[in-house]
C-alpha positions in Angstrom: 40.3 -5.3 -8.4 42.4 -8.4 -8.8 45.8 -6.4 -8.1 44.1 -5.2 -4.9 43.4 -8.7 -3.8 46.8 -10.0 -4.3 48.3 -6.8 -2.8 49.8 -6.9 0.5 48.1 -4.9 3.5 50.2 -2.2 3.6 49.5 -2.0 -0.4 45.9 -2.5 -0.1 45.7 0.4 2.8 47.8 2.8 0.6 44.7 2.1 -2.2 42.0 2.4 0.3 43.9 5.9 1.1 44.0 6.8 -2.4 40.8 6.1 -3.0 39.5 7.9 -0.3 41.4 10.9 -0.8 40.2 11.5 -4.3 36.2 10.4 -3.6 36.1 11.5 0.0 33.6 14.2 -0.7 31.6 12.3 -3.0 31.2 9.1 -0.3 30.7 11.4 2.5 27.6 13.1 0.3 26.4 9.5 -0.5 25.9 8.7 3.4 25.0 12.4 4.1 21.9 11.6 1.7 21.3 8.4 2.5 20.7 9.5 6.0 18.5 12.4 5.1 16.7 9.9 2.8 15.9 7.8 5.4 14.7 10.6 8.0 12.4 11.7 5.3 10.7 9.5 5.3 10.1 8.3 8.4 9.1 11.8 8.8 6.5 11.8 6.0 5.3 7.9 6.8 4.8 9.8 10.4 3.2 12.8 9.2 0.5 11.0 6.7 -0.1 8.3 9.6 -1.2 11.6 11.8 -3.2 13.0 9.0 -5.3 9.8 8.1 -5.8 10.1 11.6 -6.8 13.8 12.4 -9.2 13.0 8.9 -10.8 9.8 10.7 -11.5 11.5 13.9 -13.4 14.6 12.2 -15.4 12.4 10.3 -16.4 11.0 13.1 -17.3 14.1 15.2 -19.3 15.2 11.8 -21.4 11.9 11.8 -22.0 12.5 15.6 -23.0 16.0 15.7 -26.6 17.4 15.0 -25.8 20.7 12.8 -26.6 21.3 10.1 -22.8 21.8 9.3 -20.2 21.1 11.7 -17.2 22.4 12.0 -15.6 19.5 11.5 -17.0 18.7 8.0 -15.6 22.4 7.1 -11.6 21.5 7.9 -12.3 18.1 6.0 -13.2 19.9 2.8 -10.9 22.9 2.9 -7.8 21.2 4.7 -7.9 17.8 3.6 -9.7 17.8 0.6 -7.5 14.7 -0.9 -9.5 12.2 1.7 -12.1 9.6 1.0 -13.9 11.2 4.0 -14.0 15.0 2.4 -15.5 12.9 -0.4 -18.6 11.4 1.9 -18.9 14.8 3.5 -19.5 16.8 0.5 -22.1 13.9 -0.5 -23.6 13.8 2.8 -23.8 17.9 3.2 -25.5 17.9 -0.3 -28.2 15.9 0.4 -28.4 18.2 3.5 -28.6 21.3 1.8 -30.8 20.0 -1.5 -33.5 19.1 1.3 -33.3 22.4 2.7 -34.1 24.0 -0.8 -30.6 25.1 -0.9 -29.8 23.6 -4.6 -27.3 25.8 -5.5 -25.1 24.7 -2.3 -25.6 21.4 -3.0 -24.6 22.1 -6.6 -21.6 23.5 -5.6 -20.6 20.7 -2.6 -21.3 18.0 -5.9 -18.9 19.7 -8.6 -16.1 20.0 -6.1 -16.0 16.4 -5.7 -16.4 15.9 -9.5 -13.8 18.1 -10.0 -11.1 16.8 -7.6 -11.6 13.4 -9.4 -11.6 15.1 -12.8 -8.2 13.4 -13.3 -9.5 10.3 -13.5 -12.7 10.4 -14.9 -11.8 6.9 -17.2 -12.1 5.0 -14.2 -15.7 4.0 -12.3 -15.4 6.1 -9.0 -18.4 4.7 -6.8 -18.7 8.2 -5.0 -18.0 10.5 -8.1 -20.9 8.2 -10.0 -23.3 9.3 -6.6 -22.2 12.7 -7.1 -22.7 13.1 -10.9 -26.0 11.1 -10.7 -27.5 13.5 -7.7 -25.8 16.5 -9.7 -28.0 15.6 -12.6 -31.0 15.1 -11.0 -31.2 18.6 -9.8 -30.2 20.0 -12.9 -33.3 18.4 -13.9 -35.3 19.4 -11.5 -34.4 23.3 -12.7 -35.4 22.2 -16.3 -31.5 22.6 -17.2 -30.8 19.7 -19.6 -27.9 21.2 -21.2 -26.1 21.1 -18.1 -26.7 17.1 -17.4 -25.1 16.6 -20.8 -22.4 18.9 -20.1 -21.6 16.7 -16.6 -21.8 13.4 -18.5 -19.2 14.7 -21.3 -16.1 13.5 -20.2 -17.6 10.7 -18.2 -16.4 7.3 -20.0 -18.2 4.8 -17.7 -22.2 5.3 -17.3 -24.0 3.4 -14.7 -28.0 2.8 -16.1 -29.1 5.6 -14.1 -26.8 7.8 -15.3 -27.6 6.5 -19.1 -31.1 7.5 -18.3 -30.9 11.0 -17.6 -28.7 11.4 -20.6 -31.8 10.4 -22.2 -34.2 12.0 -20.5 -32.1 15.4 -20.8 -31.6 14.5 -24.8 -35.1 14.2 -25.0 -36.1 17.1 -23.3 -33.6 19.0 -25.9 -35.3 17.4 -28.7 -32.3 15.1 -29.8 -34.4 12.2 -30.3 -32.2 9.5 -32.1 -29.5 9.9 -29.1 -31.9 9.7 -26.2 -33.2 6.5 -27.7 -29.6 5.4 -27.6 -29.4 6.3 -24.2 -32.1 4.5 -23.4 -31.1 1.6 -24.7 -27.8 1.6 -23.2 -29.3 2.0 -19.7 -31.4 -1.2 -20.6 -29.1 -2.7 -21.2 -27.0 -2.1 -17.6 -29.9 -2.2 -15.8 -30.4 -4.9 -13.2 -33.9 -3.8 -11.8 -36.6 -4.9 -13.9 -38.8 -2.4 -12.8 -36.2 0.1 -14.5 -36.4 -1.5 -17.4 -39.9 -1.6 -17.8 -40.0 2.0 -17.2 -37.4 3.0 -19.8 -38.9 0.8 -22.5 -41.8 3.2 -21.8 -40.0 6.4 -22.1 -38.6 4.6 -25.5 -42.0 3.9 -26.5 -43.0 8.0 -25.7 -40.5 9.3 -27.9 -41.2 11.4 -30.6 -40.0 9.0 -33.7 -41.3 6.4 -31.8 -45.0 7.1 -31.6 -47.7 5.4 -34.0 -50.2 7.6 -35.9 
């Protein structure tokens, strides 16, 4: 570099030409990608921008509309099911179809939610908590206790409520010592006095609990 500095023009344009001659194809592909780089992803900033958008405007034709399930709520869940809004549709359409009678539906709308997050089950997901939580409560409603526990598995942060029916499932299945355990995890998460009051009951029900 220092010999091309003290070079005269006529030396330093016969380097330049040297150099170019023997990395031309390599420099022109460096700008040739560099270009494409830079198209791409305008394009794909462009292209998410319009998706984001498409998503908001369905999800607010399905809070509008008065069926029972729009057609908008469908293209959220089947074509973009990576949204935040898919995620408060299937919550919304579960409740809708779990107050019809329609449990299995709802059942269904709930472990597609679950299971898109299923990646990241270590981390507290406000939605996929509400989704678990409802999905429990109508498996107990159909007496199926194995199934809550199965939902709660791989779930590595439980909110009170969620502690609770662990217990109340465990109890149901006759594993005492763990629903008590359950029981008094969710008393200690939960902020409602009232909940507390009623789990130190269910405590107090328990089998190796109870005075003779």
């Amino acid at each position: 570099m220092a010999n091309f500095f003290s070079a005269s023009q006529e030396e330093q344009q016969e380097i330049l030409l040297s150099i170019w001659q023997r990395f031309r194809y390599a420099i022109i592909g460096f700008f040739v990608f560099l270009v494409v780089f830079i198209v791409s992803s305008d394009f794909i900033t462009e292209s998410r921008n319009e998706r984001d958008l498409r998503a908001a405007i369905l999800f607010q034709q399905y809070l509008e509309s008065e069926e029972d399930m729009p057609s908008s709520g469908q293209e959220l869940l089947e074509v973009y099911p990576e949204t935040l809004y898919s995620d408060f549709v299937s919550l919304i359409q579960a409740k809708k179809e779990f107050s019809k009678g329609e449990k299995e539906k709802a059942i269904d709308l709930l472990k597609i939610l679950i299971d898109r997050h299923s990646d990241s089950s270590n981390e507290f997901n406000p939605l996929v908590t509400a989704a678990k939580t409802r999905l429990c409560r109508i498996y107990m409603s159909q007496k199926d206790y194995q199934n809550v526990l199965n939902t709660l598995s791989d779930s590595y942060v439980l909110t009170a409520s969620l502690l609770e029916l662990k217990g109340d499932a465990e109890n149901q299945l006759g594993l005492y010592e763990l629903s008590r355990v359950s029981y008094m995890r969710a008393l200690q998460n939960s902020p409602s006095q009232t909940s507390r009051t009623l789990i130190n009951m269910k405590i107090s029900n328990l089998e190796g609990e109870k005075i003779e």
